[in-house]
NULOSE-620415 format. One record per atom (N, C-alpha, C): residue in one letter; x, z, y. Coordinates in steps of 0.2 Angstrom, whole numbers, plus 5000, padded with zeros to 4 digits. Last residue first. Layout:
<recs>
aXZY ...
</recs>
This chain:
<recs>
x479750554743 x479750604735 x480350594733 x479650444750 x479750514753 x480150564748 x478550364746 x479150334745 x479550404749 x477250434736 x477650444743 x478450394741 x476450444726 x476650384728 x476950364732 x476250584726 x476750574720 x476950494723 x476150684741 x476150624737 x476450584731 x476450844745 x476750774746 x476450744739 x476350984748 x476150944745 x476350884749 x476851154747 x477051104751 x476651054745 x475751284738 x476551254741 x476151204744 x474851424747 x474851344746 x475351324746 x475151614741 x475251534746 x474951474742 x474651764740 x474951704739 x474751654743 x474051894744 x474151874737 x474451834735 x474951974756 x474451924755 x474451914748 x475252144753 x475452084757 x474852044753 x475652324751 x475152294753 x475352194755 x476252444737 x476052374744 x475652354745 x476352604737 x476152544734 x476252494739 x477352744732 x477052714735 x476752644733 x477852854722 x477152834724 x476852814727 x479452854722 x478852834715 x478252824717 x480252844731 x479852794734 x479352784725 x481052954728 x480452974734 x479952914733 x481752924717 x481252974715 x480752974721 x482152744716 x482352824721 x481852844719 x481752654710 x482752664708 x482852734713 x480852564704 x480852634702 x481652664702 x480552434716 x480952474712 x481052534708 x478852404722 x479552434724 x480152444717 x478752214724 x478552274721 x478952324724 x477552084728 x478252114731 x478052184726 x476851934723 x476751994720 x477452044724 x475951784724 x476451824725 x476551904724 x475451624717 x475151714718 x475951734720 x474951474723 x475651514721 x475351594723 x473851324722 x473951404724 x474451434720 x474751174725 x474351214720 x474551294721 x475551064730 x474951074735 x474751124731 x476451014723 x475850994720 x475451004724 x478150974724 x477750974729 x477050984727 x479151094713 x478451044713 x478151044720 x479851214712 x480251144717 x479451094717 x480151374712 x479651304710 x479651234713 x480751454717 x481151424710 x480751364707 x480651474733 x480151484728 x480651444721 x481551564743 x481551514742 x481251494735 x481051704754 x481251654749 x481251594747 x480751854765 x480751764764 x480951744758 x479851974772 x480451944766 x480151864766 x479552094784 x479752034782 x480052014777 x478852244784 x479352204783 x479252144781 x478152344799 x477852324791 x478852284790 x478152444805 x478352474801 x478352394796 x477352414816 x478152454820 x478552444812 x476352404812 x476652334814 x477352334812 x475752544810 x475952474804 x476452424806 x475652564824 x476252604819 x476552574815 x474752484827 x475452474832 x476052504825 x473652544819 x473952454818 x474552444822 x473652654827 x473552664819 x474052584817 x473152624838 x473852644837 x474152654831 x471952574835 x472652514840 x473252574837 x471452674834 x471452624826 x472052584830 x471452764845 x471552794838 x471752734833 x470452684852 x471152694853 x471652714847 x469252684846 x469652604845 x470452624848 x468352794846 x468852784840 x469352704840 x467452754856 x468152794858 x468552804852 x466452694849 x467152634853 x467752684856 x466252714834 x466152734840 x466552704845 x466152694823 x465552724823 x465752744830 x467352574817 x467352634821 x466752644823 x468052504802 x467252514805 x467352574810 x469552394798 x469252464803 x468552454805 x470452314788 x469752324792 x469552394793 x472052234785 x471652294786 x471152264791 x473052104777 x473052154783 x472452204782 x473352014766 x473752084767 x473652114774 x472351914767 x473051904771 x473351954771 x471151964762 x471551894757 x472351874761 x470952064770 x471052074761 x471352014759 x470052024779 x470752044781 x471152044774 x468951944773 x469351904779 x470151934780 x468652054767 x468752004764 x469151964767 x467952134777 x468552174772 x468852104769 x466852034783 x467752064787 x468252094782 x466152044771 x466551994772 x467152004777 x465652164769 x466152164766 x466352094766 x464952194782 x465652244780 x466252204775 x463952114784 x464752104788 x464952134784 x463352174771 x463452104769 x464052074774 x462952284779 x463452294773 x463552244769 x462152254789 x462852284790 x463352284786 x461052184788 x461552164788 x462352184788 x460052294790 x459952264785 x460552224782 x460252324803 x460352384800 x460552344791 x460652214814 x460152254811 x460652284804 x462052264827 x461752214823 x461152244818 x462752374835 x462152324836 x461752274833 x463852424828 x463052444830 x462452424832 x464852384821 x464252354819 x463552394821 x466352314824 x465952384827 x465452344829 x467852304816 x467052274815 x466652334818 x469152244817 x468852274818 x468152284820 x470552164808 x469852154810 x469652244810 x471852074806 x472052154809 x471052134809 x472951974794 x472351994799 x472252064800 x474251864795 x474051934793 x473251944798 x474251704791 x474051754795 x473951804793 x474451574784 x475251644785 x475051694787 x473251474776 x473851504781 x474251544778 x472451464767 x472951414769 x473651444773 x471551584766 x471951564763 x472751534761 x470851514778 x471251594780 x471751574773 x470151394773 x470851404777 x471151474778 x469551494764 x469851434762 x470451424767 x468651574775 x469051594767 x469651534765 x468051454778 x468351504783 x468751544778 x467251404767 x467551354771 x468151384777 x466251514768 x466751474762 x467351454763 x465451534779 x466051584777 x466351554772 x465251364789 x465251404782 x465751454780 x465351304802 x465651304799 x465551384793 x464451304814 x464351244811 x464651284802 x463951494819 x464251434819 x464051364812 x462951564825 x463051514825 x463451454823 x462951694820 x462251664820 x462151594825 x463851814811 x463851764813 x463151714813 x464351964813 x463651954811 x463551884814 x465452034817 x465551994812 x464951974809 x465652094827 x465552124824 x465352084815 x467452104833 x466752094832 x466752104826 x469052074836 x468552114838 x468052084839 x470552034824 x469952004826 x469352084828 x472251994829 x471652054829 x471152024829 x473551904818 x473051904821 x472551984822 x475251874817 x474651924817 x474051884821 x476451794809 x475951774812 x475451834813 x477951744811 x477651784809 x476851804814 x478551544812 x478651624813 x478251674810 x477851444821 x478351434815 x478451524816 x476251374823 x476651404825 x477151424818 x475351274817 x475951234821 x476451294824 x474151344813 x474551314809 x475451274812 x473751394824 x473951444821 x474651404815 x472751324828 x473151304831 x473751354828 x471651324816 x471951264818 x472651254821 x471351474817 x471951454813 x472151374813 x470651444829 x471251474830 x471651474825 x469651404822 x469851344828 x470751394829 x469051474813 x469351404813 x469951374818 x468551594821 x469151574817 x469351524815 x467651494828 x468151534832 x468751544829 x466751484816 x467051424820 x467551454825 x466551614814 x466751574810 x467151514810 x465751654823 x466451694824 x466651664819 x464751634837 x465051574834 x465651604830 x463251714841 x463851724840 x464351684833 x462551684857 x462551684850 x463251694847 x462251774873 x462351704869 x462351724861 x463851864882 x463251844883 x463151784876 x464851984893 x464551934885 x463851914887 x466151884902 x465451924901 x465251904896 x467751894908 x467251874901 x466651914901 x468651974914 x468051934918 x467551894912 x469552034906 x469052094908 x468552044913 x470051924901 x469851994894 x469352014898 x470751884912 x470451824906 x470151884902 x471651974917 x471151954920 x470551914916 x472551954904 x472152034905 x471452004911 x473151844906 x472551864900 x472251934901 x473851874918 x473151824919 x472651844912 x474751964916 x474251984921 x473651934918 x475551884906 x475051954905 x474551984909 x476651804906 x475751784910 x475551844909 x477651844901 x477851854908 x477151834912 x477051804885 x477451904889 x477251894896 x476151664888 x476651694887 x476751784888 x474551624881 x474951664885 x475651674882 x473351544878 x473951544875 x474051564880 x471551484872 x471951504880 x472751524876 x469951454872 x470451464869 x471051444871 x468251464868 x468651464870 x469351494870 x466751434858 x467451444858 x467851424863 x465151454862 x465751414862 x466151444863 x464251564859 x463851484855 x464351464858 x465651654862 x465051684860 x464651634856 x467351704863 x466751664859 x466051684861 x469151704865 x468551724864 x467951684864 x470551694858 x469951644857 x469151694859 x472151694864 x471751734865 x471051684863 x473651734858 x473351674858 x472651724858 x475451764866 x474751774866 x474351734864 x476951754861 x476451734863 x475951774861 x477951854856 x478151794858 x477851754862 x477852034855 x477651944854 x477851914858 x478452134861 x479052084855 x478552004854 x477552224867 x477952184871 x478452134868 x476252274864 x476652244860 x477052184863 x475652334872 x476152404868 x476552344866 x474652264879 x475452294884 x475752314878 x473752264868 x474152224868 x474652214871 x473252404871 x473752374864 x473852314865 x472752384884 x473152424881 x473452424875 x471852284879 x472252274884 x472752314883 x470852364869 x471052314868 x471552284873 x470252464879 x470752484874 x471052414872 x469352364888 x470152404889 x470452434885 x468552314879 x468952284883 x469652324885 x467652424875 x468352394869 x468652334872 x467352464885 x467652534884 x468252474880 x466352324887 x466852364895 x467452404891 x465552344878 x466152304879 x466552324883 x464352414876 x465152454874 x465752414877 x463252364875 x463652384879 x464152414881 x463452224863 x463052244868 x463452284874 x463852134854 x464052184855 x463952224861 x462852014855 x462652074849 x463252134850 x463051914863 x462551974867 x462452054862 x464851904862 x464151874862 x463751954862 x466151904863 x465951904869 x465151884868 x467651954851 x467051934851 x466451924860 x469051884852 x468751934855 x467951914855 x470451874843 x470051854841 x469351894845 x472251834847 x471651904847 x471051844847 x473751824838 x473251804842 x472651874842 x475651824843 x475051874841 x474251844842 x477051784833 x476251774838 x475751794837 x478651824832 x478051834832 x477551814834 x480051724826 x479551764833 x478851784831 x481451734820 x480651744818 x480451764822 x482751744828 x482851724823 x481851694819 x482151844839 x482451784841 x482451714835 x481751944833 x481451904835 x481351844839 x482352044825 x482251954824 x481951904825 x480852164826 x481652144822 x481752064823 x479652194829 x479952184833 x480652174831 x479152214818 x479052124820 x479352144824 x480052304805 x479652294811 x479652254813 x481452244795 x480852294794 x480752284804 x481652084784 x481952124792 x481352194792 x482551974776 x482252064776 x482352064782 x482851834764 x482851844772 x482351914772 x482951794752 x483351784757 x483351804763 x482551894736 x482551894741 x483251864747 x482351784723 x482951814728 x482651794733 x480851824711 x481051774717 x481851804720 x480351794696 x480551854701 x480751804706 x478851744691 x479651744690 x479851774697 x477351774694 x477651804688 x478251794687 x477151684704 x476751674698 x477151714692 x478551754711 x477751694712 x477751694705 x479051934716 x478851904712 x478251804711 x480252034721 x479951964723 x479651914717 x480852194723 x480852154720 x479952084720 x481652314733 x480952284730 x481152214727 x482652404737 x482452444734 x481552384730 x483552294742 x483752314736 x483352354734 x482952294756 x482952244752 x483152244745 x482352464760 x482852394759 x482852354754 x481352584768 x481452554763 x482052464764 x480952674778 x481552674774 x481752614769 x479552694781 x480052644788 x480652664783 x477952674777 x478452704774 x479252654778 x476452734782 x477052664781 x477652714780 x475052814773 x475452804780 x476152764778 x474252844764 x474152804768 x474652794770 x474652954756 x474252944760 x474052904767 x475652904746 x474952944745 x474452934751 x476452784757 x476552834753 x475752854750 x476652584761 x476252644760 x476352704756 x477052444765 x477352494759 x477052564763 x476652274771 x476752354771 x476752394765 x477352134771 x477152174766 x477152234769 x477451944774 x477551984774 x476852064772 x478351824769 x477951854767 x477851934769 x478651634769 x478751734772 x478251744769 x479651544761 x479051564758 x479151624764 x480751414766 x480851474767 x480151494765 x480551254768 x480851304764 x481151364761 x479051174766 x479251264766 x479951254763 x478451034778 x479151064772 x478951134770 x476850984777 x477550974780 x477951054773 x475650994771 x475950934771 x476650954775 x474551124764 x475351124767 x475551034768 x472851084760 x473651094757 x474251104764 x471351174755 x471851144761 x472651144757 x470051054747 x470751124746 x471251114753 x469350974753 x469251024748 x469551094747 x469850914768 x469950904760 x469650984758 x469750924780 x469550844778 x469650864771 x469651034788 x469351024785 x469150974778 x470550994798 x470851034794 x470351054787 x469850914806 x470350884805 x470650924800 x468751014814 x468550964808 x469250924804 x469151114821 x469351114813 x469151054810 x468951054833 x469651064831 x469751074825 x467551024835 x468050974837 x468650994834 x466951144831 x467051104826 x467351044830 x466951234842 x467451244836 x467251184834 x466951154858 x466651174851 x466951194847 x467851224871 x467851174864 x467351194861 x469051234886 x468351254883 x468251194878 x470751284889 x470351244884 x469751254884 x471851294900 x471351334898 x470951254893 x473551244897 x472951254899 x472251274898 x474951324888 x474351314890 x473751294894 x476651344895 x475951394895 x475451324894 x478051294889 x477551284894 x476951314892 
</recs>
């Protein structure tokens, strides 16, 4: 059943996510995803590879791989996709909007394998919407009637989307469009890091920082690179919004290309304690000696209560 339209403060909905220090997992993992691009010299994804050609490593013991698919559009019955977009609408992306609205609708038509749409746009309030494939008229009506305007809440916005991000079972993308010059929100870039961490979410950020002062540019750069960096995804700076086409296709290719692997961790401790993940390739074909990976660096396991009648 489709969503009703939400208007929120962010911090109505992270504050529950917020409650602790470290975020933990409280419900089950049995299956670890993880998902990884594999890249040649020059950047570009590499669509040949199988589940015997990589090896799985938490905290340094090898992992069995039990679950491979390559492309999000693979298994999608079995692993669905949800794609969210992250769409900035405050007054600092001035007037380009219009150009990075409709490029952004256009890759989103391209990705007809998601499952859902999860759209939060923002400017001093989060709003925040869920589409199925068969609504896509109305998100696109939702994208191009949005005026910018206001201050810009992009920290709380991220919260608030991996708030509902944690309830979806599957493989998770996010695009985030802004410029990442945040000058409202409640919720601290620390605090935002912490749960990115927490999650599953691949991150896609696009940072088009023309509007912002000049002084701050290079303080956004390198927290988007950060944002995308801790979840095995990518940041793109376009100096120009006719370069947004070019990067959607850029990121459709990746998507087209990336793989899924699952596993069962050999660590049975419910402790709630950071798990580093490592995917490697094998040195067993001459062609794949120069590629590298790319995936999240790791998980929060599952936590449960040592006092738990449960355990």
């Amino acid at each position: 059943m489709p969503r009703v339209w939400i208007n929120i403060l962010a911090l109505t909905l992270v504050s529950s996510v917020l409650s602790a220090q470290q975020p933990l997992f409280t419900s089950g993992i049995d299956l670890v995803h993880v998902g990884v691009s594999i890249l040649d010299d020059d950047g570009e994804p590499v669509a040949d590879v199988g589940p015997d050609d990589l090896e799985l490593y938490e905290d340094g013991e090898i992992q069995e791989i039990r679950y491979f698919s390559s492309g999000l559009g693979i298994d999608t019955d079995r692993l669905p996709t949800h794609l969210g977009v992250l769409l900035d609408a405050s007054a600092s992306m001035g007037e380009d909007e219009r150009l990075a609205k409709t490029a952004a609708i256009r890759f989103l038509n391209s990705l007809t394998y998601a499952a859902d749409i999860t759209l939060v746009d923002f400017d001093d309030t989060v709003r925040v919407s869920r589409y199925s494939q068969r609504e896509f008229p109305r998100l696109v009506e939702r994208i191009r009637n949005r005026e910018s305007g206001g201050m810009t809440a992009f920290y709380d916005a991220l919260g608030v989307y991996l708030d509902g991000a944690f309830d979806q079972n599957g493989r998770k993308v996010l695009l985030m469009y802004s410029d990442g010059y945040d000058t409202r929100s409640r919720m601290p870039f620390s605090e935002t890091i912490d749960l990115l961490r927490a999650s599953d979410v691949t991150v896609y950020a696009i940072g088009f920082q023309g509007n912002i002062p000049a002084s701050a540019r290079q303080r956004e750069r390198m927290k988007l690179g950060q944002l995308a960096e801790i979840t095995g995804g990518r940041v793109f700076f376009p100096t120009k919004v006719e370069a947004l086409e070019g990067i959607y296709e850029e990121i459709s290719r990746e998507l087209d290309t990336r793989y899924a692997l699952g596993y069962t961790s050999t660590n049975t401790e419910t402790d709630g304690t950071w798990r580093r993940v490592e995917v490697k390739v094998k040195p067993t074909r001459p062609e794949l000696g120069a590629v590298r990976t790319r995936s999240r660096p790791g998980y929060y396991a599952r936590y449960q209560d040592p006092n738990s009648d449960d355990r």
